[in-house]
N, C-alpha and C positions, 0 to 999 in steps of 0.2 A: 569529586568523582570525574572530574575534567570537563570534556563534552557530553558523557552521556548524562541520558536525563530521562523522566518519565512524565506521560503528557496523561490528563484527563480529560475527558470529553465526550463525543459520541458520532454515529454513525450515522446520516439520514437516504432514505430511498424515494422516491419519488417516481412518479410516470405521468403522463399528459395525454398519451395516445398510447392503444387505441382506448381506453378508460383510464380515469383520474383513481390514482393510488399512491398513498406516503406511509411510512413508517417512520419510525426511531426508536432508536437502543442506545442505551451508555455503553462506552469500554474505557479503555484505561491499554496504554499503548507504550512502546521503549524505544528509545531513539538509542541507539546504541554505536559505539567507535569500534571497530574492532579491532583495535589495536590497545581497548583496556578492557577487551571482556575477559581475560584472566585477572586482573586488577579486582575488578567487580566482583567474580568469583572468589576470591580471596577475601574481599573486605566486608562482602555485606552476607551476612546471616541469609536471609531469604529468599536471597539469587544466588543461581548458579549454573554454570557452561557444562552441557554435556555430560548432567547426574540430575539424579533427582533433588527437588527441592518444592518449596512451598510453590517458587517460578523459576523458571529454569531458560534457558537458551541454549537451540543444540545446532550444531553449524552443519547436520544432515536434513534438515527442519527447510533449508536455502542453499541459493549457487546449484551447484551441480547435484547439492543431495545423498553425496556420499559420503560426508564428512573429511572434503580434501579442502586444500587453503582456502578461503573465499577473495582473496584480495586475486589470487592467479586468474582465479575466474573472472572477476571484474574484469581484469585486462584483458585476456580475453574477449569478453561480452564487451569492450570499449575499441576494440579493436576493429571490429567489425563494419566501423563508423568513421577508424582512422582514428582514434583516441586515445588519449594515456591521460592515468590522472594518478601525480604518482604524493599526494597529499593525506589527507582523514578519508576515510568511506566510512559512513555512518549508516545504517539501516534504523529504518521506522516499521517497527512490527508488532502484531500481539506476541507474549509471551506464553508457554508453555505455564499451565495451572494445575499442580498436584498432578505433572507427567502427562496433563494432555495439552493441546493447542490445535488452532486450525488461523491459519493467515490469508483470507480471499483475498489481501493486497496489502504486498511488502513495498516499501521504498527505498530505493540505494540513493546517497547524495554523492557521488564522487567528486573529489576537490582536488585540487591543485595545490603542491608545495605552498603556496604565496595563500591557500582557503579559498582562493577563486572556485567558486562550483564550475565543476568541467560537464558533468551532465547528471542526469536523473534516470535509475532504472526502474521501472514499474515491475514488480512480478509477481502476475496472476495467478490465483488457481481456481480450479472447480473443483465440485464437490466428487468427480469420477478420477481424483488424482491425478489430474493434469496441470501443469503449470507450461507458462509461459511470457516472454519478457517483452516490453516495449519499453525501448531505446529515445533518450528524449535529451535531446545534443542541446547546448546553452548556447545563446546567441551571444557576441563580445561584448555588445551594449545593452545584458540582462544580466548584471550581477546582482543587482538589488532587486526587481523586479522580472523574476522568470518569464518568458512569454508565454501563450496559450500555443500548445501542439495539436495537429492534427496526424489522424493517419484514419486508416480504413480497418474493421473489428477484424481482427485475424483469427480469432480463440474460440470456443465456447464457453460461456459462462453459464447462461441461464437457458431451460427450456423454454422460456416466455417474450425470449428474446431475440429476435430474427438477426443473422449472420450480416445480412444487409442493407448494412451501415458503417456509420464512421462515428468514430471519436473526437473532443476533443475534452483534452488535459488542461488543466489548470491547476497551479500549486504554489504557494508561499513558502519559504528556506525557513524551515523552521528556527525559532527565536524564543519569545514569551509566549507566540502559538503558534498552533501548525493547521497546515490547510492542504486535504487534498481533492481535487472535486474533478469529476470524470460524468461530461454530459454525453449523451447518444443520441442520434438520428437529429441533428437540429437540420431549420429550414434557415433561409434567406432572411427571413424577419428573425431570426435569432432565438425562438422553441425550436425546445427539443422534445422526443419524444420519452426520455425518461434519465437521469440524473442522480447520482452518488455523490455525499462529499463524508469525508470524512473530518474530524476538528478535533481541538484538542489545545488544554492548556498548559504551561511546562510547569512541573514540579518537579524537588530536588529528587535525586536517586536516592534515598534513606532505607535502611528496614523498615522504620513506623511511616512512609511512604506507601512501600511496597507492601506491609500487611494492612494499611488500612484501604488498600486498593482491592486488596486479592478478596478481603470482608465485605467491600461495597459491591461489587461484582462478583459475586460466588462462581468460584467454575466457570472463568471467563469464554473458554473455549467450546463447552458444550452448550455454553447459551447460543455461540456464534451460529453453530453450525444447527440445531434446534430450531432457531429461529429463522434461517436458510429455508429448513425444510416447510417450517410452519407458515410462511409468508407465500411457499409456493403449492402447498396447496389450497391456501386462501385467492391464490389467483386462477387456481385450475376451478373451485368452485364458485368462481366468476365468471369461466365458460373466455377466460383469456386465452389468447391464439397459442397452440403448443409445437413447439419446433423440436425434432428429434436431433440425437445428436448427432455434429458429424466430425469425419476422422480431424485429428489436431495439426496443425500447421507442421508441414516439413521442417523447416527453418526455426530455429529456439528464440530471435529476437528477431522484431519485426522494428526497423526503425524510423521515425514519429518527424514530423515536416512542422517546424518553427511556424506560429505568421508570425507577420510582418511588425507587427507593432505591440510590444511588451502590454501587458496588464498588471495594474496593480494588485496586490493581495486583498482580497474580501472575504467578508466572513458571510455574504448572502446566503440564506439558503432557499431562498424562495419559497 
């Protein structure tokens, strides 16, 4: 099945301030080439682009949302930074399960003719159907090791979660695993106030893959978004600080400041 692949794993949540709170869930996630998701739909039983199936992938689901090229968009959204990557663009996302899906965070790897990764798009959403991208350029001496990005929160995600902070990104090129881990509000001494990573192991793209995945996680997508709800008002009956929402960033990509010095991939979760 070439590049693409499907990864198992799980999701964990954590916070430090202003009270101690962690969860985790399983899922089960597609690293996908788009340039063999007709391939895929054709050869494998269980998957398929833009119809129904057991899992599905619909290219209105990402990018602009309308179901137009996605590669046009990339460039586009790579442009924006001065970028072209005119090689694989792989996305790492949940898949649609018996026609539904919900993705809180997609990943674009855009590469280079030669596979050099040219950059990383993050694309968010929340639960009020919004999305939005952070743009996370590759320094020339992080091809094996990404560095860690910062920028400042642009988006809403959570009501529990104050505007009034910064990011910082970290992530592994996915391989035999993948890693992507997004801390919030850290200090000087290096806490933060609360912490996402997502993991995951590769396994091959198969049917007996895919239906033993979609069995282990039922209805991967209504769990997502269920357990969204149910962890937030586990925290509103916590008397956790509540932030109303506010309007969404003008600008569709907000783009993300290298440091200085690469990090290796970990699978910490603290």
């Amino acid at each position: 099945m070439g590049a693409s692949c499907l990864y198992t794993g799980q999701v964990m949540h954590q916070r430090r301030q202003p009270g101690s709170y962690r969860f985790r869930y399983r899922v089960f996630s597609l690293l996908l080439d788009i340039d063999e998701l007709d391939f895929l739909d054709r050869d494998l039983r269980f998957f398929s682009r833009n119809r129904f199936n057991l899992l599905s992938f619909h290219d209105r689901d990402h990018g602009p949302q309308d179901g137009s090229d996605l590669r046009r968009w990339i460039a586009r959204v790579l442009a924006t930074a001065g970028l072209e990557a005119d090689g694989p663009i792989r996305l790492l996302c949940f898949p649609r399960v018996l026609g539904y899906g919900f993705s809180p965070l997609a990943v674009w790897y855009c590469h280079a003719a030669d596979e050099r990764l040219i950059a990383v798009i993050l694309e968010v959403r929340n639960t009020f159907g919004e999305k939005h991208q952070y743009l996370l350029p590759m320094n020339n001496d992080s091809s094996r090791h990404p560095p860690a990005w910062t920028a400042p929160k642009a988006f809403h995600v959570s009501p529990f979660a104050t505007m009034d902070a910064h990011y910082r990104f970290r992530l592994r090129i996915p391989d035999k695993q993948m890693l992507v881990r997004v801390d919030t509000g850290w200090d000087a001494a290096g806490q933060y106030q609360m912490s996402a990573c997502w993991t995951g192991k590769r396994r091959p793209l198969m049917d007996a893959s895919l239906l033993r995945q979609a069995l282990g996680v039922p209805l991967q997508g209504l769990k997502i978004i269920s357990l969204i709800h149910w962890q937030a008002l586990k925290l509103w009956l916590r008397c956790f600080p509540f932030y109303r929402k506010p309007s969404p960033p003008d600008q569709e990509v907000s783009l993300t400041c290298p440091q200085a010095s690469p990090l290796k991939p970990t699978h910490r979760q603290d």
